[in-house]
C-alpha positions as CSV (number, residue, x, y, z in Angstrom):
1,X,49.9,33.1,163.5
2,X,51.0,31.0,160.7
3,X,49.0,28.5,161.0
4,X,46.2,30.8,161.1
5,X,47.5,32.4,158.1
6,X,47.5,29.1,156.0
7,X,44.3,28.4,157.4
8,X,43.2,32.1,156.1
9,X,44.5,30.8,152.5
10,X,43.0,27.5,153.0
11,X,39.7,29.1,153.1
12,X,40.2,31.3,150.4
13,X,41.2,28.8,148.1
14,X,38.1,26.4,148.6
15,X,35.5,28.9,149.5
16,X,32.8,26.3,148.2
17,X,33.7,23.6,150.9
18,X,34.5,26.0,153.5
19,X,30.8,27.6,152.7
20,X,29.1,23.5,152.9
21,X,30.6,23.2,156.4
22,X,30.4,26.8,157.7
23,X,30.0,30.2,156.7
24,X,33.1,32.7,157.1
25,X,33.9,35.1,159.2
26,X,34.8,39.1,158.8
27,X,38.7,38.0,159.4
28,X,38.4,35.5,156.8
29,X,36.6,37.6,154.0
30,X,39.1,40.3,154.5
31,X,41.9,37.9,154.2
32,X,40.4,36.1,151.2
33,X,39.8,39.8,149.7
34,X,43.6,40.6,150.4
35,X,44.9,37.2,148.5
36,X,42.8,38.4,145.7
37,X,44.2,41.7,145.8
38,X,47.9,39.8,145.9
39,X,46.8,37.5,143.6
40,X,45.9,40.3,140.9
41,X,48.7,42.4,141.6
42,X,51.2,39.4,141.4
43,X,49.2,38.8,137.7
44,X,49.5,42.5,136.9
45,X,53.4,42.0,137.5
46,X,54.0,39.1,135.9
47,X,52.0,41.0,132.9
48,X,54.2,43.6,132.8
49,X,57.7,41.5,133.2
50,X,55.9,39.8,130.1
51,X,55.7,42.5,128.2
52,X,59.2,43.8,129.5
53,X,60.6,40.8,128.3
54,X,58.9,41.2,125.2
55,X,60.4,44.9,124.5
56,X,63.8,43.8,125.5
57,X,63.5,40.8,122.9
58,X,62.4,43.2,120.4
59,X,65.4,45.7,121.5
60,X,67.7,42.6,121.3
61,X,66.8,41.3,118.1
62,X,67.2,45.1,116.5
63,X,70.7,45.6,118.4
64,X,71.8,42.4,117.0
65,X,70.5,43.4,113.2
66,X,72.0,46.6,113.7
67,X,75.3,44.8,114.5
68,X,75.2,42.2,112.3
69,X,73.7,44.4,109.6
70,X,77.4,46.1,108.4
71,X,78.7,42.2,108.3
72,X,76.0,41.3,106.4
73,X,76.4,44.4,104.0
74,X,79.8,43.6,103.6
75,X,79.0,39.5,103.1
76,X,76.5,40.6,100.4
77,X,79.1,42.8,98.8
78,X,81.6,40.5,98.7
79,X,79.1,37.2,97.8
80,X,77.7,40.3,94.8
81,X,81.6,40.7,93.7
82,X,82.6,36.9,94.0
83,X,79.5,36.1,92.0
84,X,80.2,38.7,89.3
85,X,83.9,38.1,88.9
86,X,82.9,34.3,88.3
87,X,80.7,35.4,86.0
88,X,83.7,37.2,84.2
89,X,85.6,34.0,84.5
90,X,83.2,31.9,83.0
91,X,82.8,34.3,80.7
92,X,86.2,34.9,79.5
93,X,86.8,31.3,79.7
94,X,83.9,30.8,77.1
95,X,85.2,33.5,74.9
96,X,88.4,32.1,75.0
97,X,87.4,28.7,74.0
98,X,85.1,29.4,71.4
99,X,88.5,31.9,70.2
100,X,90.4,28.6,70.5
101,X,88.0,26.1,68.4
102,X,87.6,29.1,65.6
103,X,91.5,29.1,65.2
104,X,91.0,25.4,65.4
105,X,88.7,25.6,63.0
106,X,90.3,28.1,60.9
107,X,93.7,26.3,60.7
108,X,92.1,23.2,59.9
109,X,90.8,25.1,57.1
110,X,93.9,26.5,55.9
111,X,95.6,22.6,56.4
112,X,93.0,21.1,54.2
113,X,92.9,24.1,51.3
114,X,97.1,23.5,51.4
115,X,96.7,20.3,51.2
116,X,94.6,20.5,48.3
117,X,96.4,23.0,46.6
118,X,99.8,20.8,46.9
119,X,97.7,18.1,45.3
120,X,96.5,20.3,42.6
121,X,99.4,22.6,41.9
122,X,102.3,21.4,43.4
123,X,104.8,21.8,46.3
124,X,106.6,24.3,44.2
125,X,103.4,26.5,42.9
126,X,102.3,26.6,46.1
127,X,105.9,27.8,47.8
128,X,105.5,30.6,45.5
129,X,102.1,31.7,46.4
130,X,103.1,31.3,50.1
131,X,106.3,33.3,49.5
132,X,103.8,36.2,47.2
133,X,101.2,35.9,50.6
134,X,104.5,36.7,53.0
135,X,105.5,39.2,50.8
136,X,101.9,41.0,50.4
137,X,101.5,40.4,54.8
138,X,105.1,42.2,54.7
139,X,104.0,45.5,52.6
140,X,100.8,45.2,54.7
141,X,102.3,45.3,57.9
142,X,104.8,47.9,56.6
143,X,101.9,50.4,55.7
144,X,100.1,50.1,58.3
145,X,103.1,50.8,60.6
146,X,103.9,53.9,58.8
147,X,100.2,54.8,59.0
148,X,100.5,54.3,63.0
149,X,103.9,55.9,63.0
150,X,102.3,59.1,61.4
151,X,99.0,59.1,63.3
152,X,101.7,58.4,66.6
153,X,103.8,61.8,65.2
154,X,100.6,63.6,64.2
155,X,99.0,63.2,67.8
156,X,102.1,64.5,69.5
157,X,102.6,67.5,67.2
158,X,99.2,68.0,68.1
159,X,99.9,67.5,71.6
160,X,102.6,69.8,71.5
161,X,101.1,72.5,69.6
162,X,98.1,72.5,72.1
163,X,100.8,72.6,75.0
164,X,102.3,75.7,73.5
165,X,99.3,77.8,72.6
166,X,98.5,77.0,76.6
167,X,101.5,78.1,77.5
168,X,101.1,81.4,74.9
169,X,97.9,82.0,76.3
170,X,99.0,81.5,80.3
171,X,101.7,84.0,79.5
172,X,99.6,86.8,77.9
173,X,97.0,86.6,80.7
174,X,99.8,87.1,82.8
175,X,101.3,90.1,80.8
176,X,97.9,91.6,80.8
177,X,97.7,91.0,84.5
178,X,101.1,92.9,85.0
179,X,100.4,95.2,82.8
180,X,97.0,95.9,84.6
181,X,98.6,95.4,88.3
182,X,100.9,98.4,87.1
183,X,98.7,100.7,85.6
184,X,97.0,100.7,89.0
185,X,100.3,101.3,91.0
186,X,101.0,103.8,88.5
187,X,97.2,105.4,89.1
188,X,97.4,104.9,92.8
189,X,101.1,106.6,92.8
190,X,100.1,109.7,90.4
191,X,97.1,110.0,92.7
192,X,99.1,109.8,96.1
193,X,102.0,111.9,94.6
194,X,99.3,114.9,93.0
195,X,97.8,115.2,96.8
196,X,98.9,118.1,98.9
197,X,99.4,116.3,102.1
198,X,101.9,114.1,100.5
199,X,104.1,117.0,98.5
200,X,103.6,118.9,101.7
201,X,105.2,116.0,103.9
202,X,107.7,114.9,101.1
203,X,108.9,118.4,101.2
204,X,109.7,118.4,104.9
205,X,111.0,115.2,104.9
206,X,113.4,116.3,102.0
207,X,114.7,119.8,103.8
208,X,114.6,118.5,107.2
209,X,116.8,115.7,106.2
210,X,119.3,118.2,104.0
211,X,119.2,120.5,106.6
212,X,119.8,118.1,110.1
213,X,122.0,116.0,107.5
214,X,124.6,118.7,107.1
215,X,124.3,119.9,110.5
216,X,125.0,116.1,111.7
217,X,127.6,115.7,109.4
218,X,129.5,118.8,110.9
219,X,129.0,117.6,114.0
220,X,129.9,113.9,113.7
221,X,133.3,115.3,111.5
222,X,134.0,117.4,115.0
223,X,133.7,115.2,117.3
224,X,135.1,112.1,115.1
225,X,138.1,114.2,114.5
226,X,138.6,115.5,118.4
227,X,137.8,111.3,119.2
228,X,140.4,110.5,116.8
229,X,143.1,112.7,118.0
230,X,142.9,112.0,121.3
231,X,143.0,108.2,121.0
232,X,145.8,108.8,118.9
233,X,147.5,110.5,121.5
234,X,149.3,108.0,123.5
235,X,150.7,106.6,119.9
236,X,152.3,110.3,119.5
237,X,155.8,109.2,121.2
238,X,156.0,106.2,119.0
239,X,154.7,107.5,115.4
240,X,156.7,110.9,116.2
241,X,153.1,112.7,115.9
242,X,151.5,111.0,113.4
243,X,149.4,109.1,114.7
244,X,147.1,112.1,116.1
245,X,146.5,113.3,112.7
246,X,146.1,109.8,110.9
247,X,143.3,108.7,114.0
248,X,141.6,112.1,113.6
249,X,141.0,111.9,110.0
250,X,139.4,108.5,110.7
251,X,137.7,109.6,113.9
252,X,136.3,112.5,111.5
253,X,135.2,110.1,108.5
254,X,133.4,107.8,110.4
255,X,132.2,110.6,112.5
256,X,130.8,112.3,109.5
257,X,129.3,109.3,108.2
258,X,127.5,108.4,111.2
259,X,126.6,112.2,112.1
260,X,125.0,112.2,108.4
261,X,123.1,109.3,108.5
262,X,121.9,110.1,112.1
263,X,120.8,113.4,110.8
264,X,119.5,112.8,107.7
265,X,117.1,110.1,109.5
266,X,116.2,111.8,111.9
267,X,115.3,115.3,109.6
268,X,113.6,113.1,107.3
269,X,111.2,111.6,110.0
270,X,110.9,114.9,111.9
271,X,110.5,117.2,108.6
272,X,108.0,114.5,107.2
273,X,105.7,114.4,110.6
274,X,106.0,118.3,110.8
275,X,105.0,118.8,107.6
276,X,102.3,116.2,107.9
277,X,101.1,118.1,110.9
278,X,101.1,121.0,109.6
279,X,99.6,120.5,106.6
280,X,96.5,119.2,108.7
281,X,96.6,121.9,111.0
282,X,96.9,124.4,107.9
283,X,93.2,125.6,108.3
284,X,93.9,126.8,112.6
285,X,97.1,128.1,111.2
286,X,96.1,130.3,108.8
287,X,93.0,131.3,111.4
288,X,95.7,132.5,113.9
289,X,97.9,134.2,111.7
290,X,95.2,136.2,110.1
291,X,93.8,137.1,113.7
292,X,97.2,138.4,114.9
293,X,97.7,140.1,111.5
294,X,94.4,141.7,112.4
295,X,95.4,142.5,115.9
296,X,98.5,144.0,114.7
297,X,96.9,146.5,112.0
298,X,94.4,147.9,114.4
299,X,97.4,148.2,117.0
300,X,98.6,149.8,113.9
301,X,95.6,152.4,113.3
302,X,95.6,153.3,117.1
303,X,99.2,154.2,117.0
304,X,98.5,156.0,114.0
305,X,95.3,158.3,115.2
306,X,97.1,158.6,118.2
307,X,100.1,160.0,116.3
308,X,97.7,162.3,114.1
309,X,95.9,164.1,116.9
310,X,99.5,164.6,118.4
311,X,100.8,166.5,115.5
312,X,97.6,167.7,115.3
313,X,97.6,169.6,118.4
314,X,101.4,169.7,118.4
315,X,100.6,172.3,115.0
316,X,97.8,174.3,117.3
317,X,100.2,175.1,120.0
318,X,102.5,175.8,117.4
319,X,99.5,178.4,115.6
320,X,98.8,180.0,119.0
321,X,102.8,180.4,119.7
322,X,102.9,181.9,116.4
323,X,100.1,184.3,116.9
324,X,100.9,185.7,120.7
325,X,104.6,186.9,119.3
326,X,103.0,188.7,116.6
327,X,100.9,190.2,119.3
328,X,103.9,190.8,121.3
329,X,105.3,192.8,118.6
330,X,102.2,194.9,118.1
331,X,102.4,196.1,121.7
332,X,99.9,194.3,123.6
333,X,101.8,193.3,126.6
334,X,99.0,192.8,129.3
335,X,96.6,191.7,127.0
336,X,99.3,189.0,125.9
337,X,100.2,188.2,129.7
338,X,96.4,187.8,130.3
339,X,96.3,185.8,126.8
340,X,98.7,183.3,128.1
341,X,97.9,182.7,131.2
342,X,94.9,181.7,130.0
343,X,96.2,179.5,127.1
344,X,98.6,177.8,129.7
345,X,95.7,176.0,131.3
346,X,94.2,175.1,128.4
347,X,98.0,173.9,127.1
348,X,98.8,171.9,130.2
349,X,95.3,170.1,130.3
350,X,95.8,169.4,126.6
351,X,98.8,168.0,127.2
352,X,97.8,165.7,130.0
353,X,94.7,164.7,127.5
354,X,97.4,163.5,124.8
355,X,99.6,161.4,127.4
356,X,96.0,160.0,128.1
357,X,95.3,159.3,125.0
């Protein structure tokens, strides 16, 4: 099979000699089209490995500016900054000699006008003018110290005065801030004080903690003092006695201040929060006790009609009584009789009506 598989290439690589000697067969066209096929695929491949290649160069060579591009930066920077402190150098180095060649230039000067003026006036005329020169640089120097000396103080009592109207200004803002900060408080506690809630609970507060304060007190003094004397009992055969009273009216003080403080807490808290609570439940309050003063003034009218027609009738009976003994006295005794027997049904069914009403 190999050897008919190089023969197939053979064929398909020199078609035009295979064609001279004989023509090909279905086999060999199919495997000539197949290399072709392979041979354009392997071309398509090597195409796109090409241009593979050519994207990862590209990739490469930006990765590697990318990295080398902060070095570079910095190279430039420092090459930029080398460059330009030379240039400094150079500079300063130029200043400096051409400052060097004009003293040169300018003691030379002075050397020859000396020397000329020793020539011409004299070692001695000249010693003077040097000596009025000193004195004239002396004064010079001396003024224009003091003039740096009071420009120096000037700037610092400047400096100073500038420091304190800061600090004069720092501290008014913050008097005005204070001043501000309490006129709020003062506001906000007028306002809180003036509201009913708060004289309502403060009132509470202040007679529950007067009231369970004392009662506290009392009791703490009790039971201190019953505390006291009987630890002080088992020193009563040594102290001859004393001891009881002496441990009772400790027992008592520290009883009464702890009872007072206990009460007075807890009256405070409890009076506060009672009269908090009632101050918010003022309106349901009032409701109910104006219902029940309601309820009790009609209970109060009934009772009252009842009690009228009562004496009411009690002053009929009383009228009818009145008139059958006049009648009694007149003589009508069996018209009387017959009279009351028949106001004695009418009384005992009257009756009966009022223990029903």
């Amino acid at each position: 099979s190999s050897h008919f598989g190089s023969s197939r290439s053979a064929f398909c690589v020199a078609p035009p000699l295979l064609s001279r000697t004989r023509s090909l067969t279905p086999v060999d066209s199919e495997a000539c089209s197949f290399v072709a096929d392979l041979r354009s695929k392997a071309s398509a491949s090597v195409l796109i490995v090409q241009a593979k290649l050519g994207e990862a160069k590209v990739k490469a060579a930006e990765a590697l500016a990318k990295a080398t591009e902060p070095i570079t930066s910095r190279f430039s920077a420092v090459l930029l900054k080398t460059q330009s402190a030379r240039s400094a150098a150079l500079e300063r180095a130029y200043q400096a000699r051409a400052a060097v060649l004009d003293l040169a230039a300018s003691t030379k000067a002075v050397v020859v006008g000396l020397q000329a003026n020793v020539q011409a006036k004299g070692i001695r005329a000249c010693a003077q003018d040097l000596a009025t020169f000193a004195q004239l640089l002396a004064r010079e120097s001396a003024a224009s110290a003091k003039v740096r000396a009071g420009e120096s103080l000037e700037s610092t009592r400047a400096k100073g005065l500038a420091k304190v109207e800061f600090v004069r200004q720092q501290a008014g803002e913050a008097k005005e801030a204070a001043t501000l900060k309490a006129t709020q408080l003062s506001a906000a506690t007028g306002e809180m004080v003036s509201q009913k809630s708060f004289q309502m609970t403060a009132a509470s507060a202040t007679a529950g903690a007067v009231t369970l304060g004392a009662s506290g007190a009392a009791t703490g003094a009790m039971t201190g003092g019953l505390a006291g004397a009987v630890a002080g009992l088992p020193l009563a055969l040594f102290t001859f006695g004393l001891s009881i009273p002496a441990v009772a009216a400790v027992g008592g003080a520290a009883g009464l201040v702890l009872g007072t403080a206990a009460g007075a807490t807890t009256g405070f808290l409890g009076g506060g929060a009672a009269g908090y609570c009632v101050y918010q439940k003022k309106d349901e309050i009032r409701r109910a006790v104006s219902s029940t003063y309601i309820k009790a003034s009609s209970g109060a009218e009934l009772i009252k009609g009842g009690e009228i027609k009562s004496a009411e009738y009690a002053k009929d009976v009383v009228v009818a009584a009145k008139g059958r003994v006049e009648r009694a006295d007149t003589g009508d005794t069996a018209e009387n009789t017959d009279r009351d027997r028949s106001c004695t049904t009418p009384t005992s069914s009257a009756s009966g009506g009022v223990a029903l009403d």
